[in-house]
C-alpha positions as CSV (number, residue, x, y, z in Angstrom):
1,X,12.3,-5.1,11.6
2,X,14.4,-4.0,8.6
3,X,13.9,-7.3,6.5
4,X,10.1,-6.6,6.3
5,X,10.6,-4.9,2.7
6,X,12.0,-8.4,1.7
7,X,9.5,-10.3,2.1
8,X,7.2,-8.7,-0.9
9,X,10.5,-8.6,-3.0
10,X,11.0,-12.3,-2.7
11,X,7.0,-12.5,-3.8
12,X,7.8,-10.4,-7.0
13,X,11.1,-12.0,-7.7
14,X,9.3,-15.5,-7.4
15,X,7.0,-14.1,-9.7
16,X,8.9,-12.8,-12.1
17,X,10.7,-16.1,-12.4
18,X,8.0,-18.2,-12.5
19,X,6.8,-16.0,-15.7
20,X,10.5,-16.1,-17.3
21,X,9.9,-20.0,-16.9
22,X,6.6,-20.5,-18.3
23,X,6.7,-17.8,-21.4
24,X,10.8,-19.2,-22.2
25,X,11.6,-15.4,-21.8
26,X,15.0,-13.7,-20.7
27,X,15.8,-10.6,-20.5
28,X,16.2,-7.9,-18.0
29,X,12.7,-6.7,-18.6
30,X,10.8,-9.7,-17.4
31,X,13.0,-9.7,-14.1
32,X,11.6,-5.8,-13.9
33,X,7.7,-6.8,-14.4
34,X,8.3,-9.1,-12.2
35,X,10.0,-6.4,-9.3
36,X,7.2,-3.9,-10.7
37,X,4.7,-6.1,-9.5
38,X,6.4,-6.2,-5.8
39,X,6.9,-2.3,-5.6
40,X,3.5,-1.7,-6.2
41,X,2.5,-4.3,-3.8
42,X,4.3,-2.9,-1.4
43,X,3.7,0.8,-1.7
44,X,0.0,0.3,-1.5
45,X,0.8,-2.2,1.8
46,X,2.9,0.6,3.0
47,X,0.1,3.8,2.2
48,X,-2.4,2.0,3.8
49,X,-0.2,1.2,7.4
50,X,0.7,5.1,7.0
51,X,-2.6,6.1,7.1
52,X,-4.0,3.9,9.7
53,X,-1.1,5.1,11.6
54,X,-2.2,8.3,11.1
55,X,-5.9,8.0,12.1
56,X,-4.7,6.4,15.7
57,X,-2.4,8.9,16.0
58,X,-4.4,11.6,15.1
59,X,-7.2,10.5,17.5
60,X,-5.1,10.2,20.3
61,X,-3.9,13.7,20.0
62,X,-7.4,15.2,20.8
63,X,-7.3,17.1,24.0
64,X,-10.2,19.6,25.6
65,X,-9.3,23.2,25.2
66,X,-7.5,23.0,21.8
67,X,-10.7,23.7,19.5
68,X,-8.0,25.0,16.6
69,X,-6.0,21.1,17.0
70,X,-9.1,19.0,17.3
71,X,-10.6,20.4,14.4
72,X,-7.2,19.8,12.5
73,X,-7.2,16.4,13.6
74,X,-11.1,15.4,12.6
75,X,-10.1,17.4,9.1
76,X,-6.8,15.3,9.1
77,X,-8.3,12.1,10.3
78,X,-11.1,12.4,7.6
79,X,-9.2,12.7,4.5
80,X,-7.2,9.6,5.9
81,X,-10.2,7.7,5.4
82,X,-11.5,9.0,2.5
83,X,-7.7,8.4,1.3
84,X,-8.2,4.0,2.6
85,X,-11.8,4.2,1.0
86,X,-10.3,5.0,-2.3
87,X,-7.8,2.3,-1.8
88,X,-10.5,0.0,-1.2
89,X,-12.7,1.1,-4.1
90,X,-9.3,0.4,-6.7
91,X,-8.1,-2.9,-4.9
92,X,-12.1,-3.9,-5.5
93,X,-11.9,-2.6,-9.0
94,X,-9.0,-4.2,-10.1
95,X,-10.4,-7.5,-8.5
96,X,-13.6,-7.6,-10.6
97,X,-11.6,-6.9,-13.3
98,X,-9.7,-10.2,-12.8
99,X,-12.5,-12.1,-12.3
């Protein structure tokens, strides 16, 4: 699916339009708030699939006899979640901020 990555490009290009409409800007610095915005949607979207990824994976890959690559995988599989958890805590804090 390698038109995924558009679809939160199109969000921040609608944005950043909509804001060169209302404020009567121009420029190509509002165009790049506007792709900013997107990016960082996107890379956070993108984090947080990796590391969910990573956790099934990771728990899949648990077999008996391997004491050395289960505790890697428990080690590895909790620093994923501490790693959403954070997410979580800064997506929450930026929300109260807003409101």
């Amino acid at each position: 699916m390698t038109w995924v990555p558009w679809v939160p490009t199109a969000v921040g290009l609608a944005y950043a339009f909509r804001g060169m409409s209302n404020t009567k800007a121009t420029g190509i610095a509002v165009l790049a708030g506007g792709l900013e915005e997107s990016f960082a949607l996107w890379g956070i979207i993108a984090m947080v699939g990796a590391q969910v990824a990573a956790i099934v994976w990771l728990g899949k890959s648990f077999s008996p006899g391997q004491s050395l690559r289960n505790l890697i995988s428990v080690i590895s599989i909790v620093f994923s979640g501490l790693m959403l958890v954070l997410v979580c805590l800064f997506i929450g804090s930026i929300w109260l901020a807003h409101h």
